[in-house]
C-alpha positions in Angstrom: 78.6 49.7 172.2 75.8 48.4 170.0 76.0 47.9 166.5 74.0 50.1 164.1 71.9 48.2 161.6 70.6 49.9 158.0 68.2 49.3 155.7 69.9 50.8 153.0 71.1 47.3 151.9 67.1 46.9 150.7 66.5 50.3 149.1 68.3 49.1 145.8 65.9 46.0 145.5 62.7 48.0 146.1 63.5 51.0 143.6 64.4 47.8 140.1 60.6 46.9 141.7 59.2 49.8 141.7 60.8 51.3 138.1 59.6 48.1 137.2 55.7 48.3 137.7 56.5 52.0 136.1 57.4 50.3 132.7 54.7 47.9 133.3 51.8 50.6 133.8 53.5 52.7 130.7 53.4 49.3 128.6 50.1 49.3 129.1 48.8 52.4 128.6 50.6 52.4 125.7 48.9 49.6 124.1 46.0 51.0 124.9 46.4 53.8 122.8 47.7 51.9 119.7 44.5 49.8 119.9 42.1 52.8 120.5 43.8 54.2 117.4 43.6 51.2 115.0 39.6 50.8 116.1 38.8 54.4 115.2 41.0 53.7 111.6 39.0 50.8 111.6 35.1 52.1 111.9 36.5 55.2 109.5 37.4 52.9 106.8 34.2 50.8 107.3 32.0 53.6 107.5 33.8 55.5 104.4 33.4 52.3 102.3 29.4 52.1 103.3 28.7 55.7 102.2 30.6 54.8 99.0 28.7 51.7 98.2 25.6 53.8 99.1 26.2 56.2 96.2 26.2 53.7 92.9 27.4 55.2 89.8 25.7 54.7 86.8 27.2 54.7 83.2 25.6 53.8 79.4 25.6 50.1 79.9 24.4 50.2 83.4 21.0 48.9 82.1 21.7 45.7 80.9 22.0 44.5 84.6 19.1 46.5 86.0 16.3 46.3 83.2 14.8 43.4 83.5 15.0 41.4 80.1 11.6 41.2 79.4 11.4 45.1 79.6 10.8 46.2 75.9 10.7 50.2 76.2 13.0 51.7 79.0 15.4 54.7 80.0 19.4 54.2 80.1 19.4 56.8 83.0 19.9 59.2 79.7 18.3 58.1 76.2 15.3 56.5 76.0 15.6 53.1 74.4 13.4 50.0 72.9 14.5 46.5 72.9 14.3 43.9 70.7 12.9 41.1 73.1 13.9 38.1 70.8 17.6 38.9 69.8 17.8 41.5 72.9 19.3 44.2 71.2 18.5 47.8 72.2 18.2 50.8 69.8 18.7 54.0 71.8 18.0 58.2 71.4 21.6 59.8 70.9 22.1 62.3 73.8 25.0 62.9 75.6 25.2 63.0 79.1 27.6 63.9 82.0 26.4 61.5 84.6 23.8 59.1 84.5 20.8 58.1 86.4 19.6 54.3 87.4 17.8 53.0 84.8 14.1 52.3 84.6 11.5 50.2 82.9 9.3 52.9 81.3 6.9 49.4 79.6 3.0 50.9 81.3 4.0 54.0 81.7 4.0 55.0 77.9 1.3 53.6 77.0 -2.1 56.0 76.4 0.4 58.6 77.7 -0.5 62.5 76.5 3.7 62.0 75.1 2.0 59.7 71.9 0.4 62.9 70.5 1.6 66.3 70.1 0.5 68.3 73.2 0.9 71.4 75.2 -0.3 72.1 79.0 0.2 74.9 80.6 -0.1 75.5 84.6 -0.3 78.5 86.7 1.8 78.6 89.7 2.4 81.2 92.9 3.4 84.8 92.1 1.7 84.4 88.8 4.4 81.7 87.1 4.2 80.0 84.6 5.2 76.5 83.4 4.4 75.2 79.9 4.5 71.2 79.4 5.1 69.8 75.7 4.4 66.4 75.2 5.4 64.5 71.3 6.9 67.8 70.0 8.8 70.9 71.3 8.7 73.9 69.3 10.7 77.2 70.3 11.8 79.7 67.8 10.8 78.1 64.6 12.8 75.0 65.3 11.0 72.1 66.5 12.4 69.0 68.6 10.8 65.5 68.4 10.2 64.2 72.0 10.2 60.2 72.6 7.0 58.6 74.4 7.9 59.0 77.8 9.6 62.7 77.4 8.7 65.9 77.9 10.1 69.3 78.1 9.2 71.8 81.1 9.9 75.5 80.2 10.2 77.8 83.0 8.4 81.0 81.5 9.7 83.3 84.7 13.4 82.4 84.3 13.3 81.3 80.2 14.7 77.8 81.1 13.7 74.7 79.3 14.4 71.0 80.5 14.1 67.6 79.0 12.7 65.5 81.4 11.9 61.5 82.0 9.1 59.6 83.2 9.7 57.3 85.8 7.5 55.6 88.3 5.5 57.0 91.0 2.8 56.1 93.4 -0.1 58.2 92.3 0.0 60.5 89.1 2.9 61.3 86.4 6.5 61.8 87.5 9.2 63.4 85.4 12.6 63.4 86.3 15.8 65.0 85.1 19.3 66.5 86.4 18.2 67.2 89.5 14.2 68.5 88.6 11.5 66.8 89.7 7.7 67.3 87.7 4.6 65.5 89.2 1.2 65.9 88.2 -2.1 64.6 88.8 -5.3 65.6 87.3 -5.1 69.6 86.4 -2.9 70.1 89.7 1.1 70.0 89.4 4.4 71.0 91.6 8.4 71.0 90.7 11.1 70.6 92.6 14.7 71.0 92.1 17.3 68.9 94.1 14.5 67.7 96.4 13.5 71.5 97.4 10.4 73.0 96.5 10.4 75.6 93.5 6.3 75.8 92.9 4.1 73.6 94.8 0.4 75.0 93.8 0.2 74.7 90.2 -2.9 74.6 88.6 -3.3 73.4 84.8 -5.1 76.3 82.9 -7.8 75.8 80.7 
């Protein structure tokens, strides 16, 4: 009778191989994952600490790095301030503030500016507003407020507000700046904005 041969002697062998390419695959995948992982932690954390670099703070003594030294009359991002250009010691307005803006050089801007002299402009906007400008002096129910050269204050006459606002610089015409409003003028024309957005954009100085 002939003898009957199995292969069951190889099975064993072939299933350690294949369990073996199984672990191997897994393995991989695995690693895979962990380094997709770390990457995305990776470009998070760069792109977190880019937007935070982005957005400088500011504080009271910020200026004596960003005014130049041979800036005599500027702004702290608060109080406007002169400088002593020989011994380099500043004398500054007293007003406290809850954040601060970046400094600026305010030295030919002030000068022959309409903030020298006692002044008030008034401009007609859309829907019939209002906005009254007072340069060197603010007066509002008998009390009156000295302004610096380089201030003003903008009163809103449809909502009652008033602002104290900074000049800083600007292409063309007269910029004024201040927690969050923005004033330009230019000849008897004018427009604010607040936070970037449009509040009046035809103003016209009346006479």
């Amino acid at each position: 009778m002939p003898k009957l041969t199995t292969s069951s002697g190889n099975c064993f062998p072939a299933s350690r191989a294949w369990s073996k390419s199984l672990l191997m695959i897994m393995g991989f995948c695995c690693v895979l994952m962990l380094w997709g992982c770390a990457s995305s932690e990776t470009e998070s954390t760069t792109e977190a600490g880019e937007a935070s670099a982005g957005e400088q703070a500011y504080d009271s003594n910020s200026w004596k790095t960003v005014i130049a030294k041979d800036c005599q009359r500027f702004t702290d991002g608060c109080n406007n301030c002169v400088r002593n250009l020989e011994s380099g010691v500043a004398a500054c307005t007293r007003r406290a503030c809850v954040a601060y803006s970046k400094p600026e050089c305010l030295d030919g801007l002030i000068s022959g500016s309409a903030g020298t002299q006692p002044k008030i402009v008034t401009y007609r906007c859309e829907s019939d507003n209002q906005l009254v400008v007072s340069y060197g002096r603010y007066d509002h129910n008998g009390k009156s407020v000295e302004l610096q050269p380089g201030q003003i204050i903008l009163r809103d006459v449809h909502d009652g507000s008033a602002h104290l606002l900074n000049r800083v610089r600007s292409a063309s015409g007269e910029l004024y700046q201040g927690r969050g409003l923005e004033f330009w003028s230019k000849g008897i024309e004018a427009m604010l904005r607040r936070n970037g957005r449009p509040v009046y954009l035809a103003c016209v100085q009346e006479r």
